[in-house]
C-alpha positions in Angstrom: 140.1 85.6 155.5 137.1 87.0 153.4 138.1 89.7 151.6 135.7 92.8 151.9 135.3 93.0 147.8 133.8 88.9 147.9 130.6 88.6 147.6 128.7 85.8 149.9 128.5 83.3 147.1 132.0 83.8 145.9 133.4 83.7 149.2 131.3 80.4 149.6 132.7 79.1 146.2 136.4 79.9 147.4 135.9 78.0 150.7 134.6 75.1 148.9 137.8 74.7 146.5 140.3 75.5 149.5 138.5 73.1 151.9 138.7 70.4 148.9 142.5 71.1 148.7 143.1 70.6 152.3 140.9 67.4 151.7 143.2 66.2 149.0 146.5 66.6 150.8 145.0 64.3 153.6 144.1 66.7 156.3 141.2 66.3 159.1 138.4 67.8 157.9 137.7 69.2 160.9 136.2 72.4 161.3 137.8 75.7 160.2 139.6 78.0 163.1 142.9 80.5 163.2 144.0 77.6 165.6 143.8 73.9 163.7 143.7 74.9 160.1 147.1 73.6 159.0 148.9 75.6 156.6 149.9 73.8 153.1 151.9 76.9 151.2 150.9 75.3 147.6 147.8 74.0 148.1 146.7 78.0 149.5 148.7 79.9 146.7 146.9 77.1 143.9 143.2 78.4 145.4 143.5 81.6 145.5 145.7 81.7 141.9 141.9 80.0 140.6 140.7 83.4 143.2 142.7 85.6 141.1 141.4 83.4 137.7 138.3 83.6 138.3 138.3 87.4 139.5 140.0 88.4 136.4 137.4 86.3 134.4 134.2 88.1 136.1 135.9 91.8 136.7 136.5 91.8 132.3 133.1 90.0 131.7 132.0 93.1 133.6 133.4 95.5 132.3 131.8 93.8 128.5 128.7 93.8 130.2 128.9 97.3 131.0 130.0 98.9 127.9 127.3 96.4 125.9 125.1 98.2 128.2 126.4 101.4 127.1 126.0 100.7 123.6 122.8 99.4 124.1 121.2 102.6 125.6 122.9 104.9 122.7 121.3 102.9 120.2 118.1 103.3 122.2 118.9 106.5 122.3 119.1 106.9 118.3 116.1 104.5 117.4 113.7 106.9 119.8 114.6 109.6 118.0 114.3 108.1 114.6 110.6 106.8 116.0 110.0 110.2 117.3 111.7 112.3 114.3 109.0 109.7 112.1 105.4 110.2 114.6 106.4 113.8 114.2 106.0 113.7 110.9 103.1 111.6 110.5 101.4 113.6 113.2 102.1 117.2 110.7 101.1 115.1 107.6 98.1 114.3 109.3 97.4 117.5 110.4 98.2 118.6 106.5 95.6 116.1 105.4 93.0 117.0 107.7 93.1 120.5 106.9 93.3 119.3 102.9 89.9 117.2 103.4 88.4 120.3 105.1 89.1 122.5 102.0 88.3 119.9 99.1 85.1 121.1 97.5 84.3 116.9 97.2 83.0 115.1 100.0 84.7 112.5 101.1 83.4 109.9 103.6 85.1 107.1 105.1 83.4 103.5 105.4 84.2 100.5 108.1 83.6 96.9 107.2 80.1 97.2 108.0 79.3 100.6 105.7 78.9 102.7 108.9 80.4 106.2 108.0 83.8 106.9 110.5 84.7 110.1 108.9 83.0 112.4 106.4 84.8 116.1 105.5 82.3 119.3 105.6 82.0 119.0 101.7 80.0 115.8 102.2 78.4 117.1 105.1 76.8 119.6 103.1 75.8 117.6 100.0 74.0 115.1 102.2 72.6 117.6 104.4 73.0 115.9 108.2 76.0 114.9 110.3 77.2 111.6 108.6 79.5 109.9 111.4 78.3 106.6 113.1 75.0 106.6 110.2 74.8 102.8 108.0 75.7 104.4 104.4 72.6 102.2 102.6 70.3 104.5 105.1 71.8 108.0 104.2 72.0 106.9 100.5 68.2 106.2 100.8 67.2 109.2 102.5 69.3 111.6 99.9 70.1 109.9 97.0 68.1 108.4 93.9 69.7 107.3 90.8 70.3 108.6 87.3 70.5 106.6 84.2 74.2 107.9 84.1 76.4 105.0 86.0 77.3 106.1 89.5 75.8 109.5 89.2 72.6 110.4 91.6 70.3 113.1 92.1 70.0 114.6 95.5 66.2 114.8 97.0 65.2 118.3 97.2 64.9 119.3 101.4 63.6 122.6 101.0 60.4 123.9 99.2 61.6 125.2 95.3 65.1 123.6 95.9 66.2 122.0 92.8 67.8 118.4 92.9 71.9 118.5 92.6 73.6 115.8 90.6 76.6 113.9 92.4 78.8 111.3 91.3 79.8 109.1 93.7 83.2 106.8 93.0 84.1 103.8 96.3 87.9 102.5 96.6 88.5 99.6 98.9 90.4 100.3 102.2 92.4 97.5 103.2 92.1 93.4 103.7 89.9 94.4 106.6 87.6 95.7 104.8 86.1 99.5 104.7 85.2 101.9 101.3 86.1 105.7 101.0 83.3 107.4 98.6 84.7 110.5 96.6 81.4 112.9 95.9 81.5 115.2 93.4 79.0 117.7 92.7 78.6 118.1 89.2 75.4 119.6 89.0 76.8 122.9 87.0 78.9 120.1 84.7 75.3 119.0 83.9 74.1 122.2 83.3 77.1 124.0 80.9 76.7 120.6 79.5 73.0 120.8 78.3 74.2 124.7 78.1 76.5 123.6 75.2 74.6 121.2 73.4 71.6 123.8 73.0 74.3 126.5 72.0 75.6 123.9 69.7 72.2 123.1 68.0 71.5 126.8 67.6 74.4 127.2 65.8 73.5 124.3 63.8 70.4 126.4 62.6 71.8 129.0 62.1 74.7 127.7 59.8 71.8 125.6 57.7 69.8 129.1 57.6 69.7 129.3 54.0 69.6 125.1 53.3 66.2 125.4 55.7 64.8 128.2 53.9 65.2 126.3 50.8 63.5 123.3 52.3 60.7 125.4 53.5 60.4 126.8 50.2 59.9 124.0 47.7 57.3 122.1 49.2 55.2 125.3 49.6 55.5 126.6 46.0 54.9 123.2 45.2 51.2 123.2 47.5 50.7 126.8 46.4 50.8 125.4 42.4 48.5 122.3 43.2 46.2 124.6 45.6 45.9 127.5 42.6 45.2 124.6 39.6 42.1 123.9 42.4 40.7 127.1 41.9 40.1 126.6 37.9 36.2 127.0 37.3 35.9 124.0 34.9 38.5 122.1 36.2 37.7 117.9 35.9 37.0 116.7 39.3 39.4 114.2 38.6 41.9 116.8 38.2 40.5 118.4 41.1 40.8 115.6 43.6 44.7 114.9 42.4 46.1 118.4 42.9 44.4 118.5 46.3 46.1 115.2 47.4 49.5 116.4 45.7 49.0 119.7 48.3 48.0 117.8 51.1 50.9 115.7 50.5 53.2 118.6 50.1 52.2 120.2 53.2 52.1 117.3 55.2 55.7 117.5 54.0 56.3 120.4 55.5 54.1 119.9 58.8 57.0 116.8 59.1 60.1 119.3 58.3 58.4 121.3 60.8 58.5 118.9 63.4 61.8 117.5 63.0 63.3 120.7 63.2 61.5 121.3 66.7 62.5 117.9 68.2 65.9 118.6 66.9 65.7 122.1 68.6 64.2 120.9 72.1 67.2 117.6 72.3 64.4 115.7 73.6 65.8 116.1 77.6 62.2 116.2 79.3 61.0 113.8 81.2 62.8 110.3 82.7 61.4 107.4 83.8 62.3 103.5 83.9 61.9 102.2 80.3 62.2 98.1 79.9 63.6 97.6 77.3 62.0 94.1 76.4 58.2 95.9 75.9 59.9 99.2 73.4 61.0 96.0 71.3 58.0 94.4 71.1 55.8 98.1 70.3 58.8 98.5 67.6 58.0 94.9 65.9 54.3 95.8 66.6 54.7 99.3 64.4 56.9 98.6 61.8 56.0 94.8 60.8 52.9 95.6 59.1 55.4 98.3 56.9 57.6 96.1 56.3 55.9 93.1 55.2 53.8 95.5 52.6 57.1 96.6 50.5 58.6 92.4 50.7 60.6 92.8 53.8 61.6 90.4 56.6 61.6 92.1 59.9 63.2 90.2 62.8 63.4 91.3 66.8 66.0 89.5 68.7 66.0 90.1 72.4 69.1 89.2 74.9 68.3 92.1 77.4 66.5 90.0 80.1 64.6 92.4 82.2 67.6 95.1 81.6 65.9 98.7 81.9 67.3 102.4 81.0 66.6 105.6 82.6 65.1 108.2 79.8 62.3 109.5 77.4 60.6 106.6 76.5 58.9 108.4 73.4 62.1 110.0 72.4 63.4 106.2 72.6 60.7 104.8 70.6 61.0 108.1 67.9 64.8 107.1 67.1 64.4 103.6 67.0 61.2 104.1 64.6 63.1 106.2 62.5 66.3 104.1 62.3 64.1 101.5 61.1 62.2 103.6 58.7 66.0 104.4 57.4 66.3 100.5 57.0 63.4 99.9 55.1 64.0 102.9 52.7 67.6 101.7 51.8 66.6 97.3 51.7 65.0 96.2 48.0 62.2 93.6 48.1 63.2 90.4 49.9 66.2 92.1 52.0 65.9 91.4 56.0 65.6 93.5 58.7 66.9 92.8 62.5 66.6 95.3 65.4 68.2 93.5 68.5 68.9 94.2 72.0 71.6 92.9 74.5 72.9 94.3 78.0 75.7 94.0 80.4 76.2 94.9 83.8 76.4 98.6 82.9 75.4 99.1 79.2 72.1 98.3 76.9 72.4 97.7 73.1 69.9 98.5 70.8 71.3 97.5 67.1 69.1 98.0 64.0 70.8 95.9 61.3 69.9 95.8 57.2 71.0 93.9 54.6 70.4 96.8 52.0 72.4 99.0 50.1 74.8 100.4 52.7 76.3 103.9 52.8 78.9 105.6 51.0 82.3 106.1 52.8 81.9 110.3 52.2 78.1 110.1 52.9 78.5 108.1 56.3 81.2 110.8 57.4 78.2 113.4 57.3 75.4 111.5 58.1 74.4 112.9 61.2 75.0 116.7 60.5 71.9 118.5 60.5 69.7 119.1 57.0 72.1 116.7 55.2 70.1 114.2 53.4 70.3 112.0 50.1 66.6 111.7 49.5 64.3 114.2 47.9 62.0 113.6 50.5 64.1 113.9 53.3 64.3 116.8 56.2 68.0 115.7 56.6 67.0 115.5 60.9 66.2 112.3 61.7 69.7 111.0 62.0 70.5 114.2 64.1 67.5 114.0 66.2 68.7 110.7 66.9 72.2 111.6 68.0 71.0 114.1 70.1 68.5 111.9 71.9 71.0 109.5 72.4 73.4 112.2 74.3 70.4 113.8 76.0 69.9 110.2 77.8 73.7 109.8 78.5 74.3 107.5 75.6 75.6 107.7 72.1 75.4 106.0 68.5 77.4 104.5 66.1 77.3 103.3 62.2 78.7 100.5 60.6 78.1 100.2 57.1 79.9 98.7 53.8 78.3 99.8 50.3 76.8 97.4 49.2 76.8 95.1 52.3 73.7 96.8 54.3 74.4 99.1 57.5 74.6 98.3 61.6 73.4 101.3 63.8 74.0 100.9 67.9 72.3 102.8 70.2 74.3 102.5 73.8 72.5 103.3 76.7 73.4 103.3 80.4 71.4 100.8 82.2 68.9 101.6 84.7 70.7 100.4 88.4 
């Protein structure tokens, strides 16, 4: 009696529950055969009614199974064409960005955890000079690079005979949690250059607008030496009165040999020449230099040093010619008794140089033009120092500032970048 749509185990199952019928209504459990199995019509019509149950139950679980199945593979179907639709597109963005790192003028390079280079674009390829990928960045850096007193900017080594260095700036952002750097280079070596191209066009114009205020400079003190010199020429002139007009026309023309160099320092921007300048020593030669001065008009002069062993990258006699005439300003504007403080401090990336006096301070209208060329308020002045000193201060990367309350003495800060 096994139907050809049973399986084995159902037909097996079946068997079981009919032979457990036949059991219950107190038949011989005597093996099966189409001549002793006796017939009970209730017992056979309750097994196969749970046959049909069970059937039912299996042929509609089924038919669930099959159209979860079928639901199944269409959203398959829908989420691998979302995931493909999505690697397309990150396969052409890539594409896009690897054609946009090919075109950048900057270099870019691409750092592991270690600081090997994984990547570097033809820009920084060229800058550097060598194929970058699989290199330690510390090597390439050593063999290329030096630094500049400006933070993060280097100068490339020259690798060809006459070759002048390039300046780059180099800028690292963090990866990921696992570590890595990209570096952004950018050459900004003719930045540099229209820069410096500026500040001499800018000076030049200075001269020329303080033409006539020069010319009238020039011209006092040399009438004044020309007076002194023709009194000298008198036949029976005392030689008392001899030896005082010559020192009044040697002081005159020392005057102008002064205005004369002023104006050349002011011209030049004092840009030649860097080297490693600690700034500890330039305080002690300024203390050295000016004490003596200082102490002969009834002055205190005090050096206060929180640099450490902080260094900047410039002129060091351009350095040491602003300072010394900050602190000449000082001493000119302090009375007998006043004090005197020049002071240095540093940070990670900065170096302070303040020259503080408890004098008479500056005007609000004065301290708006102090550093404009020829502008002075003393008889004696060129009206330069002040504007020498801003330019060396921009000519090392730096700047300066005044603070200053009439009657309440005057602050000047040089800032520098520190030397890395």
């Amino acid at each position: 009696m096994r139907p050809g749509w049973v399986g084995r185990r159902q037909y097996q199952l079946y068997t079981s529950i009919f032979k457990r019928q036949i059991d219950g209504a107190g038949y011989a459990t005597t093996p099966l055969s189409k001549s002793n199995i006796p017939i009970d019509a209730e017992a056979l019509e309750q097994a196969f009614s749970l046959f049909s149950q069970a059937s039912d139950q299996l042929t509609g679980a089924y038919h669930e199974l099959q159209q979860r199945v079928e639901q199944l593979t269409g959203e398959l179907a829908v989420a691998n064409g979302e995931l493909r639709r999505q690697y397309l597109e990150k396969e052409a963005l890539s594409q896009r960005l690897a054609l946009l790192l090919a075109a950048l003028p900057a270099g870019v390079a691409v750092l592991d955890a270690a600081d090997e280079i994984q990547e570097a674009n033809p820009a920084a390829r060229r800058m550097l000079s060598e194929a970058l990928v699989g290199e330690p960045w510390d090597a390439v850096a050593a063999r290329h690079l030096r630094p500049t007193a400006t933070p993060n900017e280097w100068e490339s080594m020259a690798v060809e005979p006459g070759e002048r260095p390039r300046q780059i700036s180099i800028v690292a952002s963090s990866l990921d949690s696992a570590g890595g750097r990209i570096l952004l280079l950018h050459d900004t070596t003719d930045a540099h250059r229209m820069q410096q191209e500026l500040q001499r066009r800018q000076r030049l114009a200075a001269m020329g607008e303080m033409a006539a205020g020069l010319a009238h400079q020039l011209r006092t003190p040399l009438a004044t030496a020309l007076l002194y010199t023709a009194n000298l020429a008198k036949p029976r002139l005392p030689e008392g009165e001899r030896v005082r007009f010559a020192e009044k026309a040697l002081a005159r023309l020392r005057h102008l040999e002064r205005l004369i160099q002023d104006m050349l320092s002011f011209v030049k921007g004092e840009t030649e020449g860097r080297e490693r300048v600690p700034v500890s020593p330039l305080l002690a030669e300024m203390l050295q230099v000016m004490e003596p001065q200082m102490s002969a008009q009834g002055l205190r002069l005090e050096a206060l040093d929180h640099s450490g062993a902080a260094e900047v990258l410039g002129n060091r006699k351009a350095l040491a010619g602003a300072l010394l005439n900050l602190l000449e300003n000082a001493m000119q504007a302090c009375d007998a008794g006043a004090t005197v403080k020049i002071m240095a401090e540093a940070d990670a990336d900065t170096v302070m140089l303040r020259v503080i006096d408890t004098g008479r301070g500056i005007e609000e209208t004065v301290r708006e033009r102090l550093f404009e060329p020829f502008f002075t308020t003393r008889s004696e002045g060129t009206g330069l120092g002040l504007a020498i000193v801003r330019g060396v201060m921009e000519s090392q990367g730096g700047s300066v500032a005044v603070h200053s309350v009439a009657g309440a003495g005057s602050e000047f800060v040089l800032r520098l970048p520190r030397a890395g």
